[in-house]
N, C-alpha and C positions, 0 to 999 in steps of 0.2 A: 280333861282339861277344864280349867273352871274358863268363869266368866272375860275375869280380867286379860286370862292369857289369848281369848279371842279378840277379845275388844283391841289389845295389843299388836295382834298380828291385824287384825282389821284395819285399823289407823295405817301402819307399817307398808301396807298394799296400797290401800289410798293415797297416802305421802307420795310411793313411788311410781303410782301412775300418773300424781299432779306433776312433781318432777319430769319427766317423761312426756306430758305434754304442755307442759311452761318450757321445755326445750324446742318445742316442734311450732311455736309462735312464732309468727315472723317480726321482725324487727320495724317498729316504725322510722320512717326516714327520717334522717338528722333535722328536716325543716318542721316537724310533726314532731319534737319534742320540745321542751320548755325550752332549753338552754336556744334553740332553733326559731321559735316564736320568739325571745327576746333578742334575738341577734338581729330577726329581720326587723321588727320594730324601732331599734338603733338605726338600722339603716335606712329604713323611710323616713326616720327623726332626721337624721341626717340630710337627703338628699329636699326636705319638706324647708329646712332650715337657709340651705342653701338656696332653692327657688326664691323663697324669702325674700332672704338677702341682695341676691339678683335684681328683684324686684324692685327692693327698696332705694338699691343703690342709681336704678335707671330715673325712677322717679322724684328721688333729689336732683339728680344732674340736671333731670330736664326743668325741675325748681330754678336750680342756680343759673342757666340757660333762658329763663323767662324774664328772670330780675333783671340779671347783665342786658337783656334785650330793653326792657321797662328804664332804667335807672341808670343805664349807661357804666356799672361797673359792676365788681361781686362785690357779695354780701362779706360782711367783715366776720359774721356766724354764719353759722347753719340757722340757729335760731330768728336769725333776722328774717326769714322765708314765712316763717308763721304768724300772722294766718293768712294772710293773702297768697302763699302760694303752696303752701302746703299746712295738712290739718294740727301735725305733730311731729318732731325730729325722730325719725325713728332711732333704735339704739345701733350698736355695732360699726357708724360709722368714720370715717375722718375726713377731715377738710381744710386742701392748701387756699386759703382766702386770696392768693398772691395770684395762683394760675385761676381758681373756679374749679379744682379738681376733686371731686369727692369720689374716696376708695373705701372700702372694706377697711375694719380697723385690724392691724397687727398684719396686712399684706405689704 
């Protein structure tokens, strides 16, 4: 046998013992692979966005809730809040000027 046909059959055993034990790997868990790290990421984006939100929507109200106590009516904006009662509008919101009702935009 020359060289080549060992070196051949050499690869050929190696191959099928790598094979053979890349079978015997365990599988990492769906949250331990990429598609898994980016799923939970979404979801902390998500639930990060929503506290947010929450957040923001309380402390306008309680904005609009200070003026109407202060000025004896609501503000005809949101923008009318700033800056004495708040620093900036923040975004995502809506506001009925009519009741003082500020919601989440597009609820």
């Amino acid at each position: 046998m020359g060289w080549k046909t060992i070196f051949f059959v050499a690869m050929l055993i190696a191959g099928a013992i790598g094979y053979y034990l890349w079978g015997k790997v365990e599988q990492a868990p769906p949250e331990d692979t990429l598609p898994g790290y980016t799923n939970a990421l979404k979801n902390d984006l998500q639930k990060a966005q929503a506290v947010a939100g929450t957040e923001n929507l309380r402390q306008v109200q309680e904005a609009v809730h200070k003026y109407r106590g202060d000025k004896g009516s609501n503000p005809s904006t949101l923008q009318d809040l700033v800056p004495d009662y708040l620093d900036h509008v923040p975004g995502g919101l809506q506001y009925d000027s009519s009741t003082g009702t500020v919601s989440v935009a597009g609820q």
